[in-house]
C-alpha positions as CSV (number, residue, x, y, z in Angstrom):
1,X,0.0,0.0,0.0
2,X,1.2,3.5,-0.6
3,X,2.3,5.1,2.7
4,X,0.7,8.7,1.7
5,X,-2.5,7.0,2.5
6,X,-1.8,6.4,5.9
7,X,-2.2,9.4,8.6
8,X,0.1,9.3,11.4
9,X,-2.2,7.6,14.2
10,X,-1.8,5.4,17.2
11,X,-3.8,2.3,17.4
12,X,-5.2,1.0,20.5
13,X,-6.9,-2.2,20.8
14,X,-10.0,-3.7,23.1
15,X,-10.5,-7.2,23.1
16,X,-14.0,-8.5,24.2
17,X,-14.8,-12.2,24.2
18,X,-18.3,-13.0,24.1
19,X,-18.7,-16.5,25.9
20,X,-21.6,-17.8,28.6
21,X,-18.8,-20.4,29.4
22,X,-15.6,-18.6,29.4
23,X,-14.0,-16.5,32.1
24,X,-10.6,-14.7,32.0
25,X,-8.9,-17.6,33.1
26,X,-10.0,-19.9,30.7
27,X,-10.4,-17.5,27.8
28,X,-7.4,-19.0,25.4
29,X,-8.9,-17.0,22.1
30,X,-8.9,-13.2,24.2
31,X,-5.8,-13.7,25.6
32,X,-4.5,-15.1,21.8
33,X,-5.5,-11.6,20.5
34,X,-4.1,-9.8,23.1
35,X,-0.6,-11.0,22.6
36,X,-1.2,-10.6,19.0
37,X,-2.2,-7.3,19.3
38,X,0.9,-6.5,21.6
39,X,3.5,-8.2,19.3
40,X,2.4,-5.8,16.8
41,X,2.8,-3.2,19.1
42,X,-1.0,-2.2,19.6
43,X,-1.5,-1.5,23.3
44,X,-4.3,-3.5,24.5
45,X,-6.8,-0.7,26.7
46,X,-9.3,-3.0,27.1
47,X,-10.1,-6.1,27.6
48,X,-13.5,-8.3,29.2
49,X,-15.8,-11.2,28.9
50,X,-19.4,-11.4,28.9
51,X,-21.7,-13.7,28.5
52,X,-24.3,-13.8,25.0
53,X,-26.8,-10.7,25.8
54,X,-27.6,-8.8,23.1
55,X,-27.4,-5.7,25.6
56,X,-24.1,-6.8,28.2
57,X,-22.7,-6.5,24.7
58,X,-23.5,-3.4,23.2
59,X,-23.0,-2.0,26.5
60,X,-19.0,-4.1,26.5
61,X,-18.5,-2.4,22.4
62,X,-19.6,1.2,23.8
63,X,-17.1,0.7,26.4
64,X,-14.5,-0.3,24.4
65,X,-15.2,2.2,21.7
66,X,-14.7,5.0,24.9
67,X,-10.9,3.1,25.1
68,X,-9.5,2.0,22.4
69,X,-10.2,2.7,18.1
70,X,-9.5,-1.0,17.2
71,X,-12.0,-3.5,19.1
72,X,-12.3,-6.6,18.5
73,X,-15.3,-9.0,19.6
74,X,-14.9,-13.2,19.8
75,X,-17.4,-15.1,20.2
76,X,-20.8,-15.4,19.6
77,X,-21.4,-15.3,16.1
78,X,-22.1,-18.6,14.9
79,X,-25.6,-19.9,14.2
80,X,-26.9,-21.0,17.4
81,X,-29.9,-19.4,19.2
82,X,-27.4,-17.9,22.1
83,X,-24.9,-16.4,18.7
84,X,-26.2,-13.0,19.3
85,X,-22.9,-11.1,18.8
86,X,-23.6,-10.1,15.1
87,X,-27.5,-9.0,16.2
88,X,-25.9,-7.2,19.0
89,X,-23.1,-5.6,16.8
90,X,-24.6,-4.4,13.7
91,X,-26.9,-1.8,14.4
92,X,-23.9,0.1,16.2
93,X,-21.9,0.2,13.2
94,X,-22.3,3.3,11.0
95,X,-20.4,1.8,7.9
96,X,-19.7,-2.0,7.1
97,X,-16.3,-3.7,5.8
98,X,-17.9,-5.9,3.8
99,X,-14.4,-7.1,2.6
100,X,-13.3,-8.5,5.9
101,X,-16.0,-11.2,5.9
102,X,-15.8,-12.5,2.8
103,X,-12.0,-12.3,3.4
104,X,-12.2,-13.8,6.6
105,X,-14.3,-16.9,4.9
106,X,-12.1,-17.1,2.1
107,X,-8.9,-17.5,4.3
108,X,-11.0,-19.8,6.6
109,X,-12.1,-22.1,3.7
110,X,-8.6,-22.9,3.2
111,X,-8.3,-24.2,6.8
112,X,-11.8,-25.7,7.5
113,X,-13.3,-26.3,4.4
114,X,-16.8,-25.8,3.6
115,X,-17.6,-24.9,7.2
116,X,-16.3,-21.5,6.8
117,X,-19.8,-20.6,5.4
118,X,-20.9,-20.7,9.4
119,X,-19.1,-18.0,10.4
120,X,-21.0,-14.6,10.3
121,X,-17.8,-12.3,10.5
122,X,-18.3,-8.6,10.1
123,X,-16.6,-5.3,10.5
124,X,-17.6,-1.9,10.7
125,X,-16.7,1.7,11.6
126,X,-18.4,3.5,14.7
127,X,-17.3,7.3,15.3
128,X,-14.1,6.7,13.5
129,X,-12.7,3.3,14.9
130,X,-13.1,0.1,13.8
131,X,-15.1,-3.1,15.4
132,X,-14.5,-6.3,14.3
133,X,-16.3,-9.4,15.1
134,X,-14.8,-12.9,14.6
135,X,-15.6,-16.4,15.7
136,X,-14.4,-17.6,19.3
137,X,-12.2,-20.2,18.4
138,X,-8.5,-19.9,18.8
139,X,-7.8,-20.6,15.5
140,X,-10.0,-18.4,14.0
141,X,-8.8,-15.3,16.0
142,X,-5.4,-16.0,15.2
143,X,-6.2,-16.4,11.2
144,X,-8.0,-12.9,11.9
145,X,-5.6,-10.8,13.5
146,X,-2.5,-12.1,12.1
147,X,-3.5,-12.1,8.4
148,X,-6.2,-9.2,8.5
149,X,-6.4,-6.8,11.0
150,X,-3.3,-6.4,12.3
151,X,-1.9,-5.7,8.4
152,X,-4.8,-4.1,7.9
153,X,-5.7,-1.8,10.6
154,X,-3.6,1.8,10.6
155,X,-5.2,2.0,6.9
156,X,-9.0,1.3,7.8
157,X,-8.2,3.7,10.8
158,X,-6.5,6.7,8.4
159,X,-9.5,6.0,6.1
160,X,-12.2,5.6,8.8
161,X,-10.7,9.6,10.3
162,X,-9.6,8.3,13.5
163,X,-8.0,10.8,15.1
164,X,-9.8,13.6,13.1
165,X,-12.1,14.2,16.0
């Protein structure tokens, strides 16, 4: 990518793991992303688990928006009744990435096959900074970071006018 597109910016990420089983010490796929996100030199300003409600986690994205202008949500967004994270999500966002999802399903296709059609990843911008939301497994968070968002996210940011506030 051409470097004139990018706006000198600081990223900050919030990781939120959306999980009725999970807690902090068990949460492998959170604490994936925020090592990730550290070993790329994003400082992680958030971070929490809550359980599928449609409202714990627009109330958990709010937060996180307030912290950080990269968030990223695991969890939830499968096709089970209790996958509510994408419900929850959606409405917030004022534009969509529609890339990301189909990206995300085209890279997971290579690893899991047809199954990849399951997932329900999307990504959006709210005020500026981007929301992601990917599937909880370990795997799939790692796929995400490492091969989109982290390569990906100073120029969705400098497009998105984070920072122009």
């Amino acid at each position: 990518m051409d470097s004139s597109h990018l706006k000198p910016l600081t990223v900050t990420g919030a990781v939120i793991t959306v999980s009725s089983t999970r807690k902090p010490e068990t949460d492998t796929s959170g604490k994936t992303l925020i090592d990730l996100l550290s070993a790329a030199e994003i400082e992680v300003t958030h971070y929490g688990v809550i359980p599928d409600d449609q409202e714990r986690i627009r109330s958990e994205v709010r937060t996180a928006l307030s912290r950080a202008n990269c968030v990223i949500v695991t969890g939830g967004t499968g096709l089970t009744a209790d996958d509510v994270t994408i419900e929850a999500v959606a409405p917030l966002l004022e534009k969509t990435i529609d890339g990301f999802g189909e990206l995300f399903r085209l890279k997971s296709y290579d690893e899991i096959g047809t199954s990849a059609i399951l997932s329900r990843a999307i990504a959006g911008v709210v005020g500026g900074r981007a929301v992601f939301c990917i599937p909880g497994s370990t795997k799939a968070v790692t796929l995400a970071a490492k091969e989109i968002i982290i390569p990906e996210i100073r120029h969705i940011l400098s497009h998105a006018g984070a920072g122009q506030r």
